[in-house]
TITI-152228 format. One record per residue: residue number from 0; residue in three letters; chain; x, y, z of N, C-alpha, C in turn. Coordinates in steps of 0.2 Angstrom, whole numbers, m for minus. Example, Ala and Ser with C-alpha at 12.3 -4.5 7.8 and 13.67 -1.06 7.14 Angstrom:
BEGIN
    i   aa  ch  neast  nnorth    nup  caeast  canorth   caup  ceast  cnorth    cup
    0  ALA   A     66     m28     39      62      m22     39     66     m16     39
    1  SER   A     64     m11     35      68       m5     36     64       0     39
END
This chain:
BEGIN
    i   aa  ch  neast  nnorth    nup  caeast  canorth   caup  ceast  cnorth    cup
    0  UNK   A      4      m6      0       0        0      0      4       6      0
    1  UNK   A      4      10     m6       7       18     m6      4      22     m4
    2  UNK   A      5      28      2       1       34      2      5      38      1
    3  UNK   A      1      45     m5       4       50     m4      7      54     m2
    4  UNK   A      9      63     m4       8       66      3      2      70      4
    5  UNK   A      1      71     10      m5       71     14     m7      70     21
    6  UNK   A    m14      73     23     m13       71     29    m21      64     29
    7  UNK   A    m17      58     31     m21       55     30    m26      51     38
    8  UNK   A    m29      48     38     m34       45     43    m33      37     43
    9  UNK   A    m34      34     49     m39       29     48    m32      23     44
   10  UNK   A    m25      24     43     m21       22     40    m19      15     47
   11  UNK   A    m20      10     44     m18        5     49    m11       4     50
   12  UNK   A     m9       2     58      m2        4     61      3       1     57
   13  UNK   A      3      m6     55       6       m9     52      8      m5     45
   14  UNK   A      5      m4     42       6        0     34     10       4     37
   15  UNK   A      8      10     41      13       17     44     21      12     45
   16  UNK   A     21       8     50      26        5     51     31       2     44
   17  UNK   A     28       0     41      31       m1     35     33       5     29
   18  UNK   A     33       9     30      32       16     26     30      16     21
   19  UNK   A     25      16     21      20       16     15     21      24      9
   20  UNK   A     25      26      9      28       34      6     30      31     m1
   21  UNK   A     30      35     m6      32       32    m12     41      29    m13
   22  UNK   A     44      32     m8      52       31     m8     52      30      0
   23  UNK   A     56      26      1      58       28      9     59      33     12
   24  UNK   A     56      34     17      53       39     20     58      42     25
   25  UNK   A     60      47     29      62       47     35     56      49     39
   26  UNK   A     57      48     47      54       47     53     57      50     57
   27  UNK   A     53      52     63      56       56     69     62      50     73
   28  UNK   A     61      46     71      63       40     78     70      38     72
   29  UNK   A     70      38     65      77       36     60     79      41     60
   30  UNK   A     79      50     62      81       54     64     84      55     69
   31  UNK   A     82      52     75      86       51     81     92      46     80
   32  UNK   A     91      41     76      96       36     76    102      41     71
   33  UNK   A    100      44     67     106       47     62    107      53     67
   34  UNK   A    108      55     72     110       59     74    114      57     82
   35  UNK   A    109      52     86     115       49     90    119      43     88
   36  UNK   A    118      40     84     122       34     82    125      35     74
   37  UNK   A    125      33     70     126       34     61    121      32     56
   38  UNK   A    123      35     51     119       31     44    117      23     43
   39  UNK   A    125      19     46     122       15     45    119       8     49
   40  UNK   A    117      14     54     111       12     62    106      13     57
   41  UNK   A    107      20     54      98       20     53     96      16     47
   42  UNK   A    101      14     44      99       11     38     97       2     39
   43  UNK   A    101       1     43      98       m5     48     92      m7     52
   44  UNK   A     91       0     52      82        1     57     77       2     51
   45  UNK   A     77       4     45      75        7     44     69       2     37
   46  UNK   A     62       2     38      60       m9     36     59      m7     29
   47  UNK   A     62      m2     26      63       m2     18     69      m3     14
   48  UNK   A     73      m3     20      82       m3     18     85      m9     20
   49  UNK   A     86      m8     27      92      m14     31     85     m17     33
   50  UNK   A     82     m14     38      74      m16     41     78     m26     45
   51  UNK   A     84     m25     46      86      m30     53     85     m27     59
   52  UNK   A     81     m24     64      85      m22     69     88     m29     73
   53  UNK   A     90     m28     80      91      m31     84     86     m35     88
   54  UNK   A     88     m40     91      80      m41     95     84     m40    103
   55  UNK   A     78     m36    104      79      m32    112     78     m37    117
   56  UNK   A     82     m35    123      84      m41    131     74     m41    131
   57  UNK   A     74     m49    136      68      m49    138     63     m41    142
   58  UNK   A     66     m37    146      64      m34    148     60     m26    145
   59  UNK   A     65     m27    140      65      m20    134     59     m23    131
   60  UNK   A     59     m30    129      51      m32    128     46     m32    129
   61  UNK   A     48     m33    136      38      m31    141     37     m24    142
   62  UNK   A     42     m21    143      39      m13    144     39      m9    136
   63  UNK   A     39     m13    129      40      m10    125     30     m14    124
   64  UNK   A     28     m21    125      21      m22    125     18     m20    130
   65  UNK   A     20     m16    135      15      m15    138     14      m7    138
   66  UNK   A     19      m5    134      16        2    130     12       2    124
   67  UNK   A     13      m4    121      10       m3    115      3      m5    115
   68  UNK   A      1     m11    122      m6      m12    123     m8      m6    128
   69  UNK   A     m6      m1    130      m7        4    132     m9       9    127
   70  UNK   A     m3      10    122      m5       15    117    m11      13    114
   71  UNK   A    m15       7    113     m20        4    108    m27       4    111
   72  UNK   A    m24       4    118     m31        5    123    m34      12    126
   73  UNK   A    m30      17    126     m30       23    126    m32      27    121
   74  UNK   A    m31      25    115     m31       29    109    m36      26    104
   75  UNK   A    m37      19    107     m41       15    100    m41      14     95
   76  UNK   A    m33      15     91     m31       13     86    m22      10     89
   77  UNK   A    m20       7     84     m13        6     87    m10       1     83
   78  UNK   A     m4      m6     85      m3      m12     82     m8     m16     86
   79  UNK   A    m12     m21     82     m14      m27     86    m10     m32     91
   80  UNK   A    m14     m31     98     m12      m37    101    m14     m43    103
   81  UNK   A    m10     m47    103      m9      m55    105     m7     m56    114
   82  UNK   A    m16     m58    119     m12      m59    124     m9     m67    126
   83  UNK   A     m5     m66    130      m3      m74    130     m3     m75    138
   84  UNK   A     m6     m80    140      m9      m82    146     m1     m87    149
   85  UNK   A      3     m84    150      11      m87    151     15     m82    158
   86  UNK   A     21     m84    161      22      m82    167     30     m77    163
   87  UNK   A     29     m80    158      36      m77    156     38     m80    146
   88  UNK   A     42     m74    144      46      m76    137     52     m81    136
   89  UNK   A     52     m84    142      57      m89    141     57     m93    137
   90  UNK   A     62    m100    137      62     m105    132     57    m106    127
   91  UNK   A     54    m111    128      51     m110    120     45    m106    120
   92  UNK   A     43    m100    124      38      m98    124     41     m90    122
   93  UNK   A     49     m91    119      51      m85    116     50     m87    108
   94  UNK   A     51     m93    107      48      m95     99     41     m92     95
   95  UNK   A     37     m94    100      29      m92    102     27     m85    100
   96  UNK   A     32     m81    105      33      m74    103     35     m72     96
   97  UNK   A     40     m74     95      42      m73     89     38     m74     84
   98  UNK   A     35     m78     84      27      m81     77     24     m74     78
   99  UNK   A     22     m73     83      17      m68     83     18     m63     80
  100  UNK   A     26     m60     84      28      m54     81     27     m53     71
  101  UNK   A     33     m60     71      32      m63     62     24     m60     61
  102  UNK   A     17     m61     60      14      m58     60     13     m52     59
  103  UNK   A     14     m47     65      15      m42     63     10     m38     69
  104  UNK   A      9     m44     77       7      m42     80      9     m42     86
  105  UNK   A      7     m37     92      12      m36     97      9     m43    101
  106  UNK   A     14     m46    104      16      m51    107     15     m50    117
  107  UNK   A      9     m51    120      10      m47    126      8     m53    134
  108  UNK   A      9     m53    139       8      m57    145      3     m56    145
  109  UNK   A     m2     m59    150      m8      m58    152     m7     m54    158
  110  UNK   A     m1     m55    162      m1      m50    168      2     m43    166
  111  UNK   A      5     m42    160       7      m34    157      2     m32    154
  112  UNK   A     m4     m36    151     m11      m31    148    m15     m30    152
  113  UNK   A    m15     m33    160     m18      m30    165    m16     m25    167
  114  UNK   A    m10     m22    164      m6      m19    169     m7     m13    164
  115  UNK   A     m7     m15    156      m7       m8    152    m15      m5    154
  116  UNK   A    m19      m9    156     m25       m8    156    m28      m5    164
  117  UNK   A    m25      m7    168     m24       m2    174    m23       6    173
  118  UNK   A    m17       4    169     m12       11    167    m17      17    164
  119  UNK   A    m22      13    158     m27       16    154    m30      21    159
  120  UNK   A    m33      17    162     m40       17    169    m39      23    170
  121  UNK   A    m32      23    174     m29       29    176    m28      35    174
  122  UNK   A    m25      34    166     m21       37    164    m30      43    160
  123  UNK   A    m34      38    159     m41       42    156    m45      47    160
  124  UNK   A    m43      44    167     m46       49    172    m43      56    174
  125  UNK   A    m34      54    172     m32       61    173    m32      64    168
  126  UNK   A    m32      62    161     m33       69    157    m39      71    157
  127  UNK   A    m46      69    159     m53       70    159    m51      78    165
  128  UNK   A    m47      77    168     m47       83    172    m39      88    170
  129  UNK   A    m37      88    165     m33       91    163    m36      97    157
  130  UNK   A    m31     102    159     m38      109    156    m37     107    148
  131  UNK   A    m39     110    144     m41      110    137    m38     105    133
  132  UNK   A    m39      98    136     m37       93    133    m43      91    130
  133  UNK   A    m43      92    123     m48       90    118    m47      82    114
  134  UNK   A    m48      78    113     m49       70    111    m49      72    102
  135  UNK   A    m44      72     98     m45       72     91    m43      67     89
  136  UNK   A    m43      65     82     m40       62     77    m36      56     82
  137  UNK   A    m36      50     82     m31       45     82    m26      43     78
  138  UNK   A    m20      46     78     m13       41     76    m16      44     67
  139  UNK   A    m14      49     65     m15       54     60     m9      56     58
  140  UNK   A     m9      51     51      m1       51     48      0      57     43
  141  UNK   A      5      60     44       8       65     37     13      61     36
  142  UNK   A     13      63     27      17       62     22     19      66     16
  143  UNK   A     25      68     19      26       74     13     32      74     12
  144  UNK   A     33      80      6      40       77      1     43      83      2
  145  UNK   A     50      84      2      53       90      1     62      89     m5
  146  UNK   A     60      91     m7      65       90    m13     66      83    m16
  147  UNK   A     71      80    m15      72       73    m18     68      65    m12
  148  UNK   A     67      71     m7      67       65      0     61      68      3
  149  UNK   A     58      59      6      50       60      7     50      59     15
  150  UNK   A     47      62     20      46       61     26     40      60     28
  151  UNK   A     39      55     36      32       54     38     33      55     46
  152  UNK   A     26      57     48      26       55     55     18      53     56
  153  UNK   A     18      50     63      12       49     68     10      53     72
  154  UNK   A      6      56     73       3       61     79     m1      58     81
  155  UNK   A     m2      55     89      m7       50     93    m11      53     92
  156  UNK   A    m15      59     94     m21       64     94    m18      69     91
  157  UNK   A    m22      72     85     m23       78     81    m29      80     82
  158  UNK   A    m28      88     85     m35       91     89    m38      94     81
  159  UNK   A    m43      94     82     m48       96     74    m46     102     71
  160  UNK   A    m45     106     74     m42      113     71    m36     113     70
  161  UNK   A    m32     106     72     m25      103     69    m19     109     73
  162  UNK   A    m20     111     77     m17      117     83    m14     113     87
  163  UNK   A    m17     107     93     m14      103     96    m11      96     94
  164  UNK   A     m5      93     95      m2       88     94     m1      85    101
  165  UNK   A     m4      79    103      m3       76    110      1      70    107
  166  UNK   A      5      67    111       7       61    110      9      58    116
  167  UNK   A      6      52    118       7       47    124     12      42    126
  168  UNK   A     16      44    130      23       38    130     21      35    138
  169  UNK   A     23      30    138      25       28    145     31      25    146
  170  UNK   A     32      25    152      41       24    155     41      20    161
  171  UNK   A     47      16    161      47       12    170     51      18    170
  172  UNK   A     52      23    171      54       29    173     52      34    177
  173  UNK   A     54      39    181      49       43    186     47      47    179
  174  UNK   A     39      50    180      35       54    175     35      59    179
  175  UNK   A     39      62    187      37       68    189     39      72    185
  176  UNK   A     35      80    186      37       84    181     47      87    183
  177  UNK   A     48      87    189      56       87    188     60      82    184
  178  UNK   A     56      77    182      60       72    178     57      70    172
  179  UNK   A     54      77    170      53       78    161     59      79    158
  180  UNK   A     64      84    159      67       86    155     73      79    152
  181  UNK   A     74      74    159      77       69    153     73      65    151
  182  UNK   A     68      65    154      63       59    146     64      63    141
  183  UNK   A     64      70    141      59       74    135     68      72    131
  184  UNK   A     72      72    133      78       73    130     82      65    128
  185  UNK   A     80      62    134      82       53    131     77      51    127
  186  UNK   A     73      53    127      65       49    123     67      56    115
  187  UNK   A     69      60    115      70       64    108     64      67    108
  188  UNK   A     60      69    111      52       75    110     54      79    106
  189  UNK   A     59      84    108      60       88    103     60      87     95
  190  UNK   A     64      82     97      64       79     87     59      78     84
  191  UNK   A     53      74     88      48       72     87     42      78     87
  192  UNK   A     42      82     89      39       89     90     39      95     83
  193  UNK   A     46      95     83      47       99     77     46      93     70
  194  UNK   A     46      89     72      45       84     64     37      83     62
  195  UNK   A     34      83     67      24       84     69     25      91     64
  196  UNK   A     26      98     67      27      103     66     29     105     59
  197  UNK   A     35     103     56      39      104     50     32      99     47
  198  UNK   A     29      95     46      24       91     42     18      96     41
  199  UNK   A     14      95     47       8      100     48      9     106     45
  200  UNK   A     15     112     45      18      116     40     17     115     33
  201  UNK   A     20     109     31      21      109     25     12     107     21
  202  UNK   A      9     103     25       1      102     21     m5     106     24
  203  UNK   A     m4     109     29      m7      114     33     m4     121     33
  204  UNK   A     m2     124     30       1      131     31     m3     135     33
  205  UNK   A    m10     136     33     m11      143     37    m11     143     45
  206  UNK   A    m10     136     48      m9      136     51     m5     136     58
  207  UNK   A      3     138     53       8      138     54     10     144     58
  208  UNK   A     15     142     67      16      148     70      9     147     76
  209  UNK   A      6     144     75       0      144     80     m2     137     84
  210  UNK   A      4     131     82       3      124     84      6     122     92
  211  UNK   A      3     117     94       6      117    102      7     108    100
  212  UNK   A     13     110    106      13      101    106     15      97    114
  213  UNK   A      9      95    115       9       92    122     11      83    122
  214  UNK   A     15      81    128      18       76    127     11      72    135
  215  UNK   A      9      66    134       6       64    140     11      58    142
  216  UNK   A     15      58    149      18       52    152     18      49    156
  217  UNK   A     16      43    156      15       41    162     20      34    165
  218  UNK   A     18      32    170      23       26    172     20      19    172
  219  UNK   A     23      16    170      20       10    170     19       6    175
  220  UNK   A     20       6    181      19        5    188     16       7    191
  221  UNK   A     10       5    198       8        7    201     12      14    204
  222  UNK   A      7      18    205       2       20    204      0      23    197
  223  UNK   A      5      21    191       2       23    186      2      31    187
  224  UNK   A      5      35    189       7       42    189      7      46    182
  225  UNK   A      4      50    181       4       54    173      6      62    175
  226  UNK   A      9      63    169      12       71    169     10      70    161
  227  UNK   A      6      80    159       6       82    155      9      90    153
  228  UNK   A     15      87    148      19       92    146     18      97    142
  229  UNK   A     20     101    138      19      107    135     25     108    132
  230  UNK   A     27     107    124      34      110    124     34     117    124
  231  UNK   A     40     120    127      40      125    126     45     129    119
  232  UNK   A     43     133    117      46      137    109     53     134    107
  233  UNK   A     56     137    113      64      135    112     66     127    112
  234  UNK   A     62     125    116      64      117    116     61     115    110
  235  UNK   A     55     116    104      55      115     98     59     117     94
  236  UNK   A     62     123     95      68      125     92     73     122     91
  237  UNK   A     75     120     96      81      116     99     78     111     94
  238  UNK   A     72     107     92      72      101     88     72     101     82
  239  UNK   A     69     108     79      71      108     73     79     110     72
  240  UNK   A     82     112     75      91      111     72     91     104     72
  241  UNK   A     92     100     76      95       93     77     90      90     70
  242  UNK   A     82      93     70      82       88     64     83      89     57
  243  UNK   A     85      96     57      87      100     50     94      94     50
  244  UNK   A     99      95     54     105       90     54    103      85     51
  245  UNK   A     98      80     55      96       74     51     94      74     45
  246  UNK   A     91      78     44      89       79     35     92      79     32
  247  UNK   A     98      81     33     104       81     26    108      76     26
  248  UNK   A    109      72     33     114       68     32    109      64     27
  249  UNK   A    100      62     30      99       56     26     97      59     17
  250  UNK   A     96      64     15      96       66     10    103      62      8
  251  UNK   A    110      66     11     115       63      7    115      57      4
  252  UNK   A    114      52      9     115       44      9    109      44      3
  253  UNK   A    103      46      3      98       45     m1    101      45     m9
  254  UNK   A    103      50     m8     106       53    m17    112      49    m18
  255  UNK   A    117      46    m11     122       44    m14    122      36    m15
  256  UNK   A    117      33     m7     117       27     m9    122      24     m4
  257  UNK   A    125      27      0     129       25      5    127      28     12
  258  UNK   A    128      21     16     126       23     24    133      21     28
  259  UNK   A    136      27     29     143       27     33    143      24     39
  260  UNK   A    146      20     43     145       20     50    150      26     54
  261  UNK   A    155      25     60     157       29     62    164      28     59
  262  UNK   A    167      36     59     174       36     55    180      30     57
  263  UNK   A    181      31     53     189       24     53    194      29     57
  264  UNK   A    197      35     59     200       38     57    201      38     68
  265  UNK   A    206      39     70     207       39     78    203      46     81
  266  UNK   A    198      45     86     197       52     90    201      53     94
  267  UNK   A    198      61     97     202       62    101    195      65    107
  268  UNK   A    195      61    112     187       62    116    187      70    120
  269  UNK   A    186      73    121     184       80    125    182      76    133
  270  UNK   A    187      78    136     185       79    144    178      81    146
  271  UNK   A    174      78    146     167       81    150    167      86    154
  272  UNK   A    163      93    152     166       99    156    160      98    162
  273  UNK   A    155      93    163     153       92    170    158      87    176
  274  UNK   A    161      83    173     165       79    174    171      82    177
  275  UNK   A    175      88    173     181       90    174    178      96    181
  276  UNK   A    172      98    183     169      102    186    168      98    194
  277  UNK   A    165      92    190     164       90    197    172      87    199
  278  UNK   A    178      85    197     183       84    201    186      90    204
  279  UNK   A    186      98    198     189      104    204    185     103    210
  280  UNK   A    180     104    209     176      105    216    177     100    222
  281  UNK   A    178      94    222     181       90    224    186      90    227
  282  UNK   A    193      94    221     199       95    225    199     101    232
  283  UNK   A    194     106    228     194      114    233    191     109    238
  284  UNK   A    184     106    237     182      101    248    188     100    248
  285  UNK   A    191      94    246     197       93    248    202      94    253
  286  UNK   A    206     101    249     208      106    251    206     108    258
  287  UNK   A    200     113    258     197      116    262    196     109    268
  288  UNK   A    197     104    269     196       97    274    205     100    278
  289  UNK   A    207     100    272     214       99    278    217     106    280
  290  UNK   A    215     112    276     215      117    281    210     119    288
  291  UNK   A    204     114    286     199      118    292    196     110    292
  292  UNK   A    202     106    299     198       99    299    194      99    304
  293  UNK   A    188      95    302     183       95    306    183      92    314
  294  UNK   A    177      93    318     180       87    326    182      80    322
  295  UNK   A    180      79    321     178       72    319    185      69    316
  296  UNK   A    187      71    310     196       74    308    199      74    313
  297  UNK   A    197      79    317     204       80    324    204      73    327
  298  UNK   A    200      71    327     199       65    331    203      58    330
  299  UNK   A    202      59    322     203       54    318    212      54    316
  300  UNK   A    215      60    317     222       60    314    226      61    322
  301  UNK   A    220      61    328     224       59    335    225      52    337
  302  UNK   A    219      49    334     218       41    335    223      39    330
  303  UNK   A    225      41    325     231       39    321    237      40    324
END
């Protein structure tokens, strides 16, 4: 199935996965990959080129199903899930898994779809009391072309007036709002925000300059905790450089045909200036110890 560009509906998750673009496509998440890893990571990920990835530790597995039956129960659209009435992915009931996946459906415990389903419960209750959280569009794919190279994204919820972009992640990770800023930055939002935003621009232009993009997270654990965030300008900003970077490098590779991995050539690594910071500081306590030793100290170099 080809779509062209557009902002389309209603597009089954599996096709979106597959990149359904007339040429392979780039993505917010093959974005991230060519910007912390190389070309030939993303050409590796990417299910129209290399399309091998790795298969991820048992663990990576259950929290990536109990997001995606999370994502599918919240939103009502998603990848189909398979549950399986089992205690664990082990021996041969990791084969089992793997049929499923081969299909092209998520693979999931009986005790982790309780658990996305809890997560749901909860997670419905508190946007229902979250201010101008409007319920639009489900999983609303853009596809559009900019020069020789064609890019796509997903937006979980697109508000009707196409103003609001929500998207829904969960973490075994703390959701308090003091511990957005490394999700928003280990999860790559930014990227993900301005690539929503560079699309919406391109098939929506008049309502460009006027778009919000709000992130909803929650934790996958009792209590199922939820934070809903708001990028702010600059931190969109900050994503469109990083994904202008990615655009060129996969332009390059696109037109050349080549997916570089990391250079052959010896580094030379930079001292981390939190790192080199936190050893001054270190030295001056240090210091300051055996100028001005404490009781404790006195105590200690008398009993010596």
């Amino acid at each position: 199935m080809t779509l062209d560009q557009g902002i389309h509906f209603d597009v089954p998750s599996a096709v979106y996965f597959a990149d359904p673009a007339p040429q392979p496509s780039l993505t917010q998440s093959i974005a991230k990959t060519l910007i912390d890893y190389s070309p030939l990571h993303a050409w590796h990920e990417h299910p129209r080129l290399g399309g091998r990835p790795d298969e991820p530790p048992e663990q990576y597995v259950s929290a990536q199903a109990i997001g995606n039956a999370a994502h599918k129960l919240m939103i009502g659209r998603g990848k189909e899930i398979e549950v399986v009435d089992l205690d664990s992915w082990r021996g041969k009931a990791a084969d089992q898994r793997r049929e499923i996946e081969a299909s092209g459906r998520v693979a999931i415990l009986q005790k982790h779809f309780v658990r996305a389903r809890n997560m749901v419960e909860v997670g419905r209750a508190r946007l229902a009391d979250t201010q101008a959280f409007e319920l639009g569009s489900g999983e609303v794919v853009l596809i559009w072309r900019e020069g020789d190279i064609w890019l796509r994204t997903m937006i979980d919820w697109l508000s009707p007036q196409r103003n609001v972009a929500w998207d829904y992640k969960t973490s075994g990770l703390s959701c308090a709002p003091h511990a957005i800023p490394a999700l928003m930055l280990n999860g790559g939002w930014d990227v993900q925000a301005a690539m929503h935003e560079r699309g919406l621009n391109a098939l929506d232009p008049d309502g460009a300059g006027r778009r919000k993009f709000r992130f909803v997270s929650q934790e996958n654990t009792e209590p199922y905790a939820v934070t809903v965030a708001e990028l702010p300008e600059d931190v969109v900003a900050m994503g469109h450089r990083k994904l202008a970077h990615a655009i060129d490098i996969w332009a390059d590779c696109i037109r050349s045909g080549r997916w570089p991995s990391y250079p052959n050539d010896v580094v030379f690594p930079e001292y981390p200036g939190w790192a080199e910071q936190k050893w001054l500081n270190r030295e001056i306590h240090d210091a300051a110890r055996q100028r001005h030793p404490t009781d404790r100290d006195a105590r200690n170099l008398m009993a010596g």
